[in-house]
C-alpha positions in Angstrom: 10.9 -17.2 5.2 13.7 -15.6 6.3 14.4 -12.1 8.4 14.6 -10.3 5.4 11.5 -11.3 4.0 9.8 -10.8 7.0 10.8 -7.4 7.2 9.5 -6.6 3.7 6.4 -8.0 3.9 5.7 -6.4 7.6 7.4 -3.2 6.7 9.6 -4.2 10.3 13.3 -3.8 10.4 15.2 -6.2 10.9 16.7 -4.6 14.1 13.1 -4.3 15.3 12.1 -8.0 14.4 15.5 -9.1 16.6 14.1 -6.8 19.6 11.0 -9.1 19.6 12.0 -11.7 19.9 14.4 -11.0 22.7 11.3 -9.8 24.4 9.9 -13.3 23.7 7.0 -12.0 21.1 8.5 -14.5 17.9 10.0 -17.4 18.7 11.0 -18.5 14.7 11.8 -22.2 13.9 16.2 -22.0 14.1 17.2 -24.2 11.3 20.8 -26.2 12.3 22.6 -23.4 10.5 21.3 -20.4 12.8 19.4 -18.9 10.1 15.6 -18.1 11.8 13.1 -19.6 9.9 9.7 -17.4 9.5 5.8 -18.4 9.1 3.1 -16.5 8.1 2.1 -16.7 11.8 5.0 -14.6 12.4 3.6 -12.1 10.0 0.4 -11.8 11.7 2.0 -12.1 15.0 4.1 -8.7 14.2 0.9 -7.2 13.1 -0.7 -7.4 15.6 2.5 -6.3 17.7 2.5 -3.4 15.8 -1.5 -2.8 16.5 -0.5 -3.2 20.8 2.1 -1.0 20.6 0.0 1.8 18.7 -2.4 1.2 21.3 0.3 2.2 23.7 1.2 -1.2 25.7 4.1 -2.1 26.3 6.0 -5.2 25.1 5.4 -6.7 28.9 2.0 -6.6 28.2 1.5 -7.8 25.3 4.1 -10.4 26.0 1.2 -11.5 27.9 -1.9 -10.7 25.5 -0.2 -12.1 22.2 -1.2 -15.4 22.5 -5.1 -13.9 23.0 -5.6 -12.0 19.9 -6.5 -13.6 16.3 -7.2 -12.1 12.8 -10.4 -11.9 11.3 -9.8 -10.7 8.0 -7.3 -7.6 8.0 -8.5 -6.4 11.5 -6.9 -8.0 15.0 -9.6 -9.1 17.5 -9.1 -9.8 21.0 -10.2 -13.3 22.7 -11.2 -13.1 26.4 -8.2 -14.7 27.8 -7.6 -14.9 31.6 -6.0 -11.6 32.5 -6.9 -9.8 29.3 -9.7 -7.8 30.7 -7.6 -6.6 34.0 -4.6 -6.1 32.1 -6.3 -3.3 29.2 -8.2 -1.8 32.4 -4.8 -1.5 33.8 -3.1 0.0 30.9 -5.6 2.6 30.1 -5.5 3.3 33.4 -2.3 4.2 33.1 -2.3 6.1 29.4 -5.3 8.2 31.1 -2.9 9.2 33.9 -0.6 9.8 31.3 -2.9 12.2 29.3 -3.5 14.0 32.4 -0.3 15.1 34.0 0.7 16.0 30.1 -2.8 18.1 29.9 -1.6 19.7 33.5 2.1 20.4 32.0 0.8 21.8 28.4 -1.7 24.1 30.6 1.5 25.3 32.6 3.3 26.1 29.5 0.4 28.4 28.1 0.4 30.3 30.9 4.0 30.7 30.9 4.0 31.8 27.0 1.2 33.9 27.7 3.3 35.5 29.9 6.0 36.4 27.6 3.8 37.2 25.0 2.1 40.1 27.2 5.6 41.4 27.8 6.5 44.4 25.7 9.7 43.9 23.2 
């Protein structure tokens, strides 16, 4: 299949399909005209693309994790590849620092708007 059809049957742009595969996460067949050349691999590949990223990793990561992950019916499940563990730890690691120093900025905001709010008009 080609980009186009990809993109309709993932619901993926076409600009977004390009950006993956610059980051290396599709590598389609080129056929001799430089038209890319899609399987339904590809379409379960950007699925579960699309499944990582909601999860919050970045394209690095699951650069590294893609190749670990397999369908089982309409769900993704991950295989315990070398690194997989260490690099989720890792990453919610980092989303839970994330959460926290947002938590600590949203807390300084509500003090500053109860602030103004006590002020008379």
């Amino acid at each position: 299949m080609r980009i186009g059809d990809l993109a309709r049957e993932t619901g993926v742009s076409r600009r977004l399909l390009r950006y993956y595969e610059e980051q290396g996460l599709l590598r389609p067949l080129r056929l001799p005209n430089g038209y890319r050349e899609y399987g339904q691999a590809d379409v379960a590949a950007v699925r579960h693309i699309r499944t990582m990223l909601a999860a919050g990793l970045p394209t690095a990561v699951i650069a590294r994790l893609l190749d670990c992950v397999h369908d089982d019916g309409d769900r993704m499940v991950p295989t315990a590849c070398p690194g997989m563990v260490a690099n989720l730890q890792r990453e919610r690691r980092r989303i839970a620092e994330t959460i926290e120093r947002l938590q600590t900025s949203q807390q300084a905001l509500d003090t500053m708007l109860a602030t103004v709010q006590e002020q008379p008009r």
